[in-house]
Short mmCIF file of the C-alpha atoms (twelve columns), coordinates in Angstrom:
data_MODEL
# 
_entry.id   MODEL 
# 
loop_
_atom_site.group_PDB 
_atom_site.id 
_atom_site.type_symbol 
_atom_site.label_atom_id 
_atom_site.label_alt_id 
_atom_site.label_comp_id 
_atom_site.label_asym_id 
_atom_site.label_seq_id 
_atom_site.Cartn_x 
_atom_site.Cartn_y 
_atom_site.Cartn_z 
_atom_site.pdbx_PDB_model_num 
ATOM 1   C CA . UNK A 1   48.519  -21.373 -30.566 1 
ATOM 2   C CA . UNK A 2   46.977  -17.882 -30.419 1 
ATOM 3   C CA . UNK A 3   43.463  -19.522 -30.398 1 
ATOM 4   C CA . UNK A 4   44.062  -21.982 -28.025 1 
ATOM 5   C CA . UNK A 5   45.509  -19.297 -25.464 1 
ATOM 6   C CA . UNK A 6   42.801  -17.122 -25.983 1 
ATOM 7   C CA . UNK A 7   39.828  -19.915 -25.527 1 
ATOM 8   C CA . UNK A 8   41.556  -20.842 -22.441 1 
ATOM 9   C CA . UNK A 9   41.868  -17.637 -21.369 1 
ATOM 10  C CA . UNK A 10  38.345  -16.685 -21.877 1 
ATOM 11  C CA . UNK A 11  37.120  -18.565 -18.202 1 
ATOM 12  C CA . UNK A 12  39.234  -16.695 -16.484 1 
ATOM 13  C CA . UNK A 13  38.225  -13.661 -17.710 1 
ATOM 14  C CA . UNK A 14  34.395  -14.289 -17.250 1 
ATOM 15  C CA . UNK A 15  35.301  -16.107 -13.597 1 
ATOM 16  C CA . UNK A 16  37.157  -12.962 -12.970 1 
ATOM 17  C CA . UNK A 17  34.163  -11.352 -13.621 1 
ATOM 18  C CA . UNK A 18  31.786  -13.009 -12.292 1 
ATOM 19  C CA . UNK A 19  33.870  -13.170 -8.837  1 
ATOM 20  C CA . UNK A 20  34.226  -9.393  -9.067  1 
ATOM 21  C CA . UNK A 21  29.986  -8.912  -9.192  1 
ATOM 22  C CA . UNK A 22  29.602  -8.790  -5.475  1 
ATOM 23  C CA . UNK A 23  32.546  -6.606  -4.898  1 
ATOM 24  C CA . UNK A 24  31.044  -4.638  -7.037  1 
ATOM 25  C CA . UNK A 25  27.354  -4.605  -5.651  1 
ATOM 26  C CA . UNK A 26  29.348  -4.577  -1.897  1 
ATOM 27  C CA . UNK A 27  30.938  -1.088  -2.964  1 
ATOM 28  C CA . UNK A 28  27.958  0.276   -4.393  1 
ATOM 29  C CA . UNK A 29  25.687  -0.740  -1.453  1 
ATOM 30  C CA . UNK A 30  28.377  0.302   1.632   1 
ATOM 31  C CA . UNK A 31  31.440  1.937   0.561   1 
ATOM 32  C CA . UNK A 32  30.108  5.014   -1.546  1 
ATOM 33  C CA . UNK A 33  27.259  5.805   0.975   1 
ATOM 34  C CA . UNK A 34  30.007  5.937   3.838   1 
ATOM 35  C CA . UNK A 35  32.196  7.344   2.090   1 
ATOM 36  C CA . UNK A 36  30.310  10.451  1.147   1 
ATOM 37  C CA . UNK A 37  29.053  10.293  4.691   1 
ATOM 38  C CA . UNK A 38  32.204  10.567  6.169   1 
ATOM 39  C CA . UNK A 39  33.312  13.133  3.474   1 
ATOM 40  C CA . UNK A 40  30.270  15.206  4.554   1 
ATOM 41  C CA . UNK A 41  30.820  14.796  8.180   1 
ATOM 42  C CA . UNK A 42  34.400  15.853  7.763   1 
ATOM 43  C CA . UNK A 43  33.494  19.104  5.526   1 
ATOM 44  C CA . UNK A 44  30.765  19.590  8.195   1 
ATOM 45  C CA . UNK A 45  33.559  19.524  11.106  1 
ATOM 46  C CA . UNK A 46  35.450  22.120  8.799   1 
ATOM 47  C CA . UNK A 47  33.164  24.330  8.085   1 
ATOM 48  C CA . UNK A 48  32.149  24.921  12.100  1 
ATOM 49  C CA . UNK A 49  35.953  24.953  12.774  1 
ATOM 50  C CA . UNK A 50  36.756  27.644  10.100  1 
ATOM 51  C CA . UNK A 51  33.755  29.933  10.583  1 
ATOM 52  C CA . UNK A 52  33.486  29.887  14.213  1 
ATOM 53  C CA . UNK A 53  29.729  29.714  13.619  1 
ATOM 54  C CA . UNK A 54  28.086  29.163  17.704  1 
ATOM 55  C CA . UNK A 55  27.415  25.770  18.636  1 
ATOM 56  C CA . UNK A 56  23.759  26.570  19.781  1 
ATOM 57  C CA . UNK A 57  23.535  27.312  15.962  1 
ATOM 58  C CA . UNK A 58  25.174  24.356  14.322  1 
ATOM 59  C CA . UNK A 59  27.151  22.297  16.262  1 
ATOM 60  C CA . UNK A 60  30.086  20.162  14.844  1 
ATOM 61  C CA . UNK A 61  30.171  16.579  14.725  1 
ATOM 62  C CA . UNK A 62  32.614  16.328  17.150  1 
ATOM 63  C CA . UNK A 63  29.866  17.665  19.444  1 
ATOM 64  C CA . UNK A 64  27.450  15.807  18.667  1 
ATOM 65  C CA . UNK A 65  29.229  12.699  19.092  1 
ATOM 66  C CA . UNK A 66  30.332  13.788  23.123  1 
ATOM 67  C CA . UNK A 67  26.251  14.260  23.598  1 
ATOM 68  C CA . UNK A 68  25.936  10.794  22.239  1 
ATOM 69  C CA . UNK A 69  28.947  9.111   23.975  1 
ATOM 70  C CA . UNK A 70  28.463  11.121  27.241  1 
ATOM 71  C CA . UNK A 71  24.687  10.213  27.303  1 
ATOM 72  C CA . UNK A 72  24.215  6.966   25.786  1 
ATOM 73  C CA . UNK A 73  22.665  5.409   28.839  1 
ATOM 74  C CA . UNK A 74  19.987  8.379   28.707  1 
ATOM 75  C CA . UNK A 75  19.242  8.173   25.185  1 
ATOM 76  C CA . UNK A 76  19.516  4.157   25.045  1 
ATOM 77  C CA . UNK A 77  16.548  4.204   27.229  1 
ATOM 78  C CA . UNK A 78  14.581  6.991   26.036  1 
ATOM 79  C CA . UNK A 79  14.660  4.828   22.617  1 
ATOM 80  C CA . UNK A 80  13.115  2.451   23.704  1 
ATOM 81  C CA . UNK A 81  9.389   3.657   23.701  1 
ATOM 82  C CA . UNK A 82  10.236  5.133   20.312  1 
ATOM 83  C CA . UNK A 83  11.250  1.328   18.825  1 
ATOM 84  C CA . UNK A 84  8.560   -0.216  20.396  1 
ATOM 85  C CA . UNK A 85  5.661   2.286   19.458  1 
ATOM 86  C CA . UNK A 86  7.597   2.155   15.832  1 
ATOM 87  C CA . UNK A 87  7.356   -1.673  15.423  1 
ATOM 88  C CA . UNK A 88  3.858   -2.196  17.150  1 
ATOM 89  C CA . UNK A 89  2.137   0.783   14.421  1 
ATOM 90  C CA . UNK A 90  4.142   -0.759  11.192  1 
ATOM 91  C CA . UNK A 91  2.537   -4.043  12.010  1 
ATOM 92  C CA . UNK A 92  -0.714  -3.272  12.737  1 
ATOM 93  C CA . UNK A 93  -0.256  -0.310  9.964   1 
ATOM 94  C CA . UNK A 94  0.920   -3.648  7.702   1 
ATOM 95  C CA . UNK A 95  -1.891  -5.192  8.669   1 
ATOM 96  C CA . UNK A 96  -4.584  -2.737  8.002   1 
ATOM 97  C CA . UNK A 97  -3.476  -1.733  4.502   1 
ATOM 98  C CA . UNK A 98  -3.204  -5.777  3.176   1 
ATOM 99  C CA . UNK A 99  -6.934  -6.248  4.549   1 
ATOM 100 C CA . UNK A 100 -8.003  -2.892  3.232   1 
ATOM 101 C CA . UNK A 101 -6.228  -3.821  -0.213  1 
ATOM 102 C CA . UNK A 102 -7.648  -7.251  -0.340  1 
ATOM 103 C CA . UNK A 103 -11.419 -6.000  0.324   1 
ATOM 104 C CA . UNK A 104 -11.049 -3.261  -2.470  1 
ATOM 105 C CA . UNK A 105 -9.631  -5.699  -4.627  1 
ATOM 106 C CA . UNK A 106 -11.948 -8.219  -4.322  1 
ATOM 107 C CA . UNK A 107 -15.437 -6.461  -3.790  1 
ATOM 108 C CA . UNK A 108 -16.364 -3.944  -6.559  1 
ATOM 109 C CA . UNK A 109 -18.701 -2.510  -3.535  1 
ATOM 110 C CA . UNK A 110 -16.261 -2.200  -0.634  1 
ATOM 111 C CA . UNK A 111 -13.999 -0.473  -3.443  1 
ATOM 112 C CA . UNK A 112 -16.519 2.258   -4.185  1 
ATOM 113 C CA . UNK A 113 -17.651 2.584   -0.551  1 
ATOM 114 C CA . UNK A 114 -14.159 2.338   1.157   1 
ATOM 115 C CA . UNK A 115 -11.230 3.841   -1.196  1 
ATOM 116 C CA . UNK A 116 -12.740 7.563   -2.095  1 
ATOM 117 C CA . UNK A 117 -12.828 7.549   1.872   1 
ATOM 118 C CA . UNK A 118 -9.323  6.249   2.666   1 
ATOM 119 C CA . UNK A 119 -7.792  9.210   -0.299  1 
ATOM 120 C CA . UNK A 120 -9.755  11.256  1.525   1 
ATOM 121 C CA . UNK A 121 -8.711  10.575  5.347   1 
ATOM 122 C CA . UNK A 122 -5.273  10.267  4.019   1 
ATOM 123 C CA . UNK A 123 -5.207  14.038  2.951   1 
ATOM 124 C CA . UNK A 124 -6.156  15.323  6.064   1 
ATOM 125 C CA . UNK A 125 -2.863  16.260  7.725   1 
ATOM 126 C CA . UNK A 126 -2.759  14.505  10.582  1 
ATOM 127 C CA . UNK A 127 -1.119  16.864  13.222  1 
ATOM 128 C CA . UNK A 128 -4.795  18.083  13.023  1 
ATOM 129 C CA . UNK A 129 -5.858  15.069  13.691  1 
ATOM 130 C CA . UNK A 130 -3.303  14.648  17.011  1 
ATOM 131 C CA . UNK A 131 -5.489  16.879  19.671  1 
ATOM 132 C CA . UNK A 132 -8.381  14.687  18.922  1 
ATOM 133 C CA . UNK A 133 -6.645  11.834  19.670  1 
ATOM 134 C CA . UNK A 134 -4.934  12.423  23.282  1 
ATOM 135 C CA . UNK A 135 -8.842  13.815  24.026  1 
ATOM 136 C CA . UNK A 136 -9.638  10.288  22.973  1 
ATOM 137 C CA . UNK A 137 -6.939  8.154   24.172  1 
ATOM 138 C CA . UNK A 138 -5.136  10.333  26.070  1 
ATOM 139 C CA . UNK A 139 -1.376  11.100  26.591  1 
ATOM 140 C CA . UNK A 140 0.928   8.852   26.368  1 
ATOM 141 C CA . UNK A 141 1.684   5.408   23.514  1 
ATOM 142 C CA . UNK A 142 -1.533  4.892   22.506  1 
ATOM 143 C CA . UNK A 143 -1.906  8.121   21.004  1 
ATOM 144 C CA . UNK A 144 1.344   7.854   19.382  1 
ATOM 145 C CA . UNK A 145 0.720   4.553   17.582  1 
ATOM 146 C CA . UNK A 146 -2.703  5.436   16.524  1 
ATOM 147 C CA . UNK A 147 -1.409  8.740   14.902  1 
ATOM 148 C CA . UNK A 148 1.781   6.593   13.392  1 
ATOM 149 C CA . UNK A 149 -0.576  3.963   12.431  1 
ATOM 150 C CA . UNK A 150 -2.468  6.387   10.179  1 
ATOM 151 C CA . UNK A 151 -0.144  7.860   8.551   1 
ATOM 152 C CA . UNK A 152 1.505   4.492   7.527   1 
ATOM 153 C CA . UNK A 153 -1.366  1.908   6.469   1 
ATOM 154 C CA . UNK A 154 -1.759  3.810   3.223   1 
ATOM 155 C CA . UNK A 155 1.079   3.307   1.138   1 
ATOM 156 C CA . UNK A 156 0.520   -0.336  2.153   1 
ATOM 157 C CA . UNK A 157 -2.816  -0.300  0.820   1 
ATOM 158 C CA . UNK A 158 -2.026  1.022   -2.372  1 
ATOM 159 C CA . UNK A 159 0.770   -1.303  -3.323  1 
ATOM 160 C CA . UNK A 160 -0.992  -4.401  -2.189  1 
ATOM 161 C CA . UNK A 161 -3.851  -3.268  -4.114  1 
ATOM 162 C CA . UNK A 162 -1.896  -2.951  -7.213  1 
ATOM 163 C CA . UNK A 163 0.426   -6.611  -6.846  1 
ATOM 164 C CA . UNK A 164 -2.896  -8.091  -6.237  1 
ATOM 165 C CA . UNK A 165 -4.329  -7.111  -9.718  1 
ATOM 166 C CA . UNK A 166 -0.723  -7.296  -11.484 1 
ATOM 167 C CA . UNK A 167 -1.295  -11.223 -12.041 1 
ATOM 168 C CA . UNK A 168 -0.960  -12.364 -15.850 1 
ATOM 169 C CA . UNK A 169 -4.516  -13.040 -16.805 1 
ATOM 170 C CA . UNK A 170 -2.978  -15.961 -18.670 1 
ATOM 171 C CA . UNK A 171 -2.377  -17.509 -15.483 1 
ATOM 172 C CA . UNK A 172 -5.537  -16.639 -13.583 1 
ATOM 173 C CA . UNK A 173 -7.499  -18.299 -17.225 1 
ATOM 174 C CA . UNK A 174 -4.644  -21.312 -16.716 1 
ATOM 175 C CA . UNK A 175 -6.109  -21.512 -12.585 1 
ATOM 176 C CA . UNK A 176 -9.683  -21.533 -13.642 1 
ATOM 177 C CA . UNK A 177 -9.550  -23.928 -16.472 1 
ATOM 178 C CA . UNK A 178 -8.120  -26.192 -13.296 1 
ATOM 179 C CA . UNK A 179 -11.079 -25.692 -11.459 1 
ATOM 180 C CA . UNK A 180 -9.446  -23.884 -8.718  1 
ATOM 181 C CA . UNK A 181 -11.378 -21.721 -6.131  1 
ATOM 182 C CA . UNK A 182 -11.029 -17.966 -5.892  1 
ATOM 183 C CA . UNK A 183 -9.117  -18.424 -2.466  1 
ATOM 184 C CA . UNK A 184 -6.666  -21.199 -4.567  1 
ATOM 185 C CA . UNK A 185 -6.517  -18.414 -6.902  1 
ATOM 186 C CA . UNK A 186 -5.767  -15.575 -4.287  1 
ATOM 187 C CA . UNK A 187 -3.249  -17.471 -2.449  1 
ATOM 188 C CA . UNK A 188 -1.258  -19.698 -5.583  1 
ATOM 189 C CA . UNK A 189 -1.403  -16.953 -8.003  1 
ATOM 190 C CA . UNK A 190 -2.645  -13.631 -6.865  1 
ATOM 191 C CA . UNK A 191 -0.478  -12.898 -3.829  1 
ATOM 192 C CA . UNK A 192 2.547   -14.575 -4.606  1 
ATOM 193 C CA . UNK A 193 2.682   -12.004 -7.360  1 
ATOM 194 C CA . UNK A 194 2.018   -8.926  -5.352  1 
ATOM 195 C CA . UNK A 195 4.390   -10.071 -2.667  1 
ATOM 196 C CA . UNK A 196 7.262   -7.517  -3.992  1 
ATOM 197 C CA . UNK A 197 4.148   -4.690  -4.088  1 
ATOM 198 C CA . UNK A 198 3.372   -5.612  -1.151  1 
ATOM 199 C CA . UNK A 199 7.055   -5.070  0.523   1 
ATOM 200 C CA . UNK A 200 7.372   -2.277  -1.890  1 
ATOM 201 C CA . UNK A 201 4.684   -0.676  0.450   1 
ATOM 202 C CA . UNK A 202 6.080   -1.810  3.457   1 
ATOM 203 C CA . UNK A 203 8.874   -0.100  3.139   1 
ATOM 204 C CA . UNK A 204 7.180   3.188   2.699   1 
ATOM 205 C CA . UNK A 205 5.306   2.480   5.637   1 
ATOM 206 C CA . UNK A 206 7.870   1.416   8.043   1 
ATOM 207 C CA . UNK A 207 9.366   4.977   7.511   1 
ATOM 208 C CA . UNK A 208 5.878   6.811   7.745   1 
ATOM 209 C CA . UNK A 209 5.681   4.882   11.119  1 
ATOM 210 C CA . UNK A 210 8.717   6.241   12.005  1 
ATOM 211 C CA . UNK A 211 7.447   9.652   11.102  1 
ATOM 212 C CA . UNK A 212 3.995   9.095   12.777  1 
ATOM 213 C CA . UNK A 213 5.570   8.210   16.062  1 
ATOM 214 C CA . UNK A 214 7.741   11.016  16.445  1 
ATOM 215 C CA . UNK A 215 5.062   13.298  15.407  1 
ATOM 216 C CA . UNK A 216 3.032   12.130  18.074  1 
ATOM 217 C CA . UNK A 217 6.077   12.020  20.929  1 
ATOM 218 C CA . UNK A 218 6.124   15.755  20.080  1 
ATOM 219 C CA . UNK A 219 2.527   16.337  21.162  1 
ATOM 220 C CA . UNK A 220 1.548   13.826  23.804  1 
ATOM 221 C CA . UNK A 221 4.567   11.863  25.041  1 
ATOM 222 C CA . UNK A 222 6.605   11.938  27.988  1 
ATOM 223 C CA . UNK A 223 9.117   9.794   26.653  1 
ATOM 224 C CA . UNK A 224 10.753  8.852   23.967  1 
ATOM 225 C CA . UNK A 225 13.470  10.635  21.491  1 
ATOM 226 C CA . UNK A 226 10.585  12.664  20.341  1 
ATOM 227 C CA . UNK A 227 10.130  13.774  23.762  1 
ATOM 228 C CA . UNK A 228 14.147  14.412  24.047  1 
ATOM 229 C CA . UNK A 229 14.260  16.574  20.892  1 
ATOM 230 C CA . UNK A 230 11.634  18.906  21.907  1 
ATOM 231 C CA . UNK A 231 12.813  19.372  25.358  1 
ATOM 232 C CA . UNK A 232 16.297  19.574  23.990  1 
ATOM 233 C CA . UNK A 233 15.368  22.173  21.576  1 
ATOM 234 C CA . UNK A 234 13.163  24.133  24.012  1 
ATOM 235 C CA . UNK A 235 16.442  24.147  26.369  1 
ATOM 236 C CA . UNK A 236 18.701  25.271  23.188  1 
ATOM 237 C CA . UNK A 237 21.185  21.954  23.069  1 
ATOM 238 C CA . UNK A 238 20.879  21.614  19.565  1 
ATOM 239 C CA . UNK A 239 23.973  18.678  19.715  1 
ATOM 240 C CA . UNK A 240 21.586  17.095  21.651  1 
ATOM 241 C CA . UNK A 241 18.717  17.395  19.017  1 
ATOM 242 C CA . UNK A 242 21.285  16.064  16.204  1 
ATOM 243 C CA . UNK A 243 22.245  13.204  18.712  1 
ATOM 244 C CA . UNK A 244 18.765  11.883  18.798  1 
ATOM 245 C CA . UNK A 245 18.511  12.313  15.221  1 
ATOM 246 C CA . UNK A 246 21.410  10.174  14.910  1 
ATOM 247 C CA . UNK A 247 19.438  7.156   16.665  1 
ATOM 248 C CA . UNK A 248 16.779  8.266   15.431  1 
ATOM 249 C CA . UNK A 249 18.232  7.378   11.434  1 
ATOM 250 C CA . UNK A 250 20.158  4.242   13.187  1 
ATOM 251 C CA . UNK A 251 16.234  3.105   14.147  1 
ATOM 252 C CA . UNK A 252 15.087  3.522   10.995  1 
ATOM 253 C CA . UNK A 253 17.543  2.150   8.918   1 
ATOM 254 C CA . UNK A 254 17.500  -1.164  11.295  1 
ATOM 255 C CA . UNK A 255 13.981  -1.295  10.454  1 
ATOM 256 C CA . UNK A 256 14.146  -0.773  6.945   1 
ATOM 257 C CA . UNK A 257 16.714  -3.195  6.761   1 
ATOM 258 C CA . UNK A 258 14.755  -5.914  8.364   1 
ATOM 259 C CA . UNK A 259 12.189  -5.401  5.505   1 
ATOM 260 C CA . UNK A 260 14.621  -5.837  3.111   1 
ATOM 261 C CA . UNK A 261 16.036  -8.595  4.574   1 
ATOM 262 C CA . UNK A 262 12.252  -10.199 4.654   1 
ATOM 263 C CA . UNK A 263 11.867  -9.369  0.972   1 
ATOM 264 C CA . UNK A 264 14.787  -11.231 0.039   1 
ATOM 265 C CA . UNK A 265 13.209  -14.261 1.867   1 
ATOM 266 C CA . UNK A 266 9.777   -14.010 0.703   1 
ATOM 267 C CA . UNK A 267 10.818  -12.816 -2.930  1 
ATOM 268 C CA . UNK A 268 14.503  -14.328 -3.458  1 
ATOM 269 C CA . UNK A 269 13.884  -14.283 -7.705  1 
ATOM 270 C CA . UNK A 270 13.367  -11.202 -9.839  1 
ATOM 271 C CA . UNK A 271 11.016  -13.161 -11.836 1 
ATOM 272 C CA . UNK A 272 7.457   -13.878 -11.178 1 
ATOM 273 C CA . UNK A 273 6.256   -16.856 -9.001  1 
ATOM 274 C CA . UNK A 274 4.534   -19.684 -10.905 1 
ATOM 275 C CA . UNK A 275 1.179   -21.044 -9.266  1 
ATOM 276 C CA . UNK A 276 1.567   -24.383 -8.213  1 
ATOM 277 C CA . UNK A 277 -1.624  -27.153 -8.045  1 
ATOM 278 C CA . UNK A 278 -2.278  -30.185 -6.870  1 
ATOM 279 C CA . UNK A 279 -4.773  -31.460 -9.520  1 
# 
């Protein structure tokens, strides 16, 4: 009787289990990040309360919020430049780094001739690089996306580079013995198995956009949230700094999260794609 009750038992147990996995994943994904949000936001609100420390200096949440609930018409509208320039210079920043990867990877000569040169540009800072720019383009978006664009094609083009070599050379041997071209090759077998390199790298870029456009809304916009946090900050309304911060994280985190949610399409397994012929 004891061994029947415990084999019929065991289902449960494992269903129990196996129903609890996404509760789980759902309370390590959400609830622990907002809950030690909130918990810093509320010691945050303390700590200004108790110390009386001046708002100019560090304004309380509480403040912060007003900016963002009194002027959410203002700062709706000065974000959009910002989400525009941010998604226009991670796509053509995308863009860039997968050609740039697949020519390195592919062309023992273009690697030689092109990637010392791209390490290289990619160490200049490129604030340095921003006056040049507006005396090029001028003042206003395009200088912006150019300066976001180069900062973010280059973790691109190192990821790519590396998915695209990552292939088992079991399988490449496997493609050739089936007389398949080298573009067969590169698009059955070869970039199927960089795609999770190549959204690794996207993801890295989409923030470096991010970063790139602000960088250049500090020196040669006249809109845009970059443009409201150093007027803001110029003026002394530091809530209102920490309010466009605030959309300025929302932005980012709706971007990252549509990369994510693209990975999840593009790469739903955690194992490695199998090339597929039509022989």
């Amino acid at each position: 009787m004891a061994i029947f009750q415990e084999a019929t038992s065991a289902p449960a147990r494992l269903g129990g289990r196996a129903g609890g996995g996404w509760q789980y994943r759902f309370g390590g994904l959400v609830v622990l990040p907002l809950g030690f949000a909130l918990a810093g936001l509320v010691a945050w609100e303390l700590f200004c309360r108790e110390s009386r420390v001046s708002p100019a200096l560090l304004p309380p949440p509480s403040a912060v919020w007003s900016v963002l609930s009194d002027n959410w018409e203002i700062l709706f509208q000065q974000s959009v430049p910002t989400i525009l320039e941010s998604i226009i210079s991670f796509v053509a920043a995308t863009l860039l780094g997968v050609a740039l990867a697949v020519a390195i990877t592919f062309s023992a000569w273009v690697r030689e001739a092109l990637y010392p040169n791209i390490v290289m540009f990619q160490l200049i800072p490129k604030i340095a690089l921003a006056p040049l720019f507006i005396v090029w383009l001028g003042v206003g978006s395009r200088s912006c996306i150019v300066v976001a664009i180069f900062i973010a094609f280059f973790p691109v083009v190192v990821s790519t580079a590396t998915g695209l070599v990552s292939a088992k050379p079991e399988i490449l041997q496997l493609c050739r013995s089936l007389t398949a071209s080298e573009w067969q090759i590169f698009r059955l077998a070869r970039f199927p198995y960089a795609m999770p390199f190549v959204f690794a790298g996207m993801k890295v870029g989409v923030t470096m956009a991010m970063i790139g456009v602000i960088v250049g809304e500090f020196i040669t916009a006249q809109a845009g949230l970059g443009y409201i946090i150093m007027f803001a900050s110029s003026a002394g309304e530091t809530a209102t700094v920490l309010a466009a911060i605030v959309l300025l994280c929302a932005i980012g985190l709706a971007l990252f999260g549509l990369v994510a949610l693209g990975e999840m399409r593009w790469t739903p397994n955690e194992r490695q794609p199998e090339p597929r012929f039509k022989v």
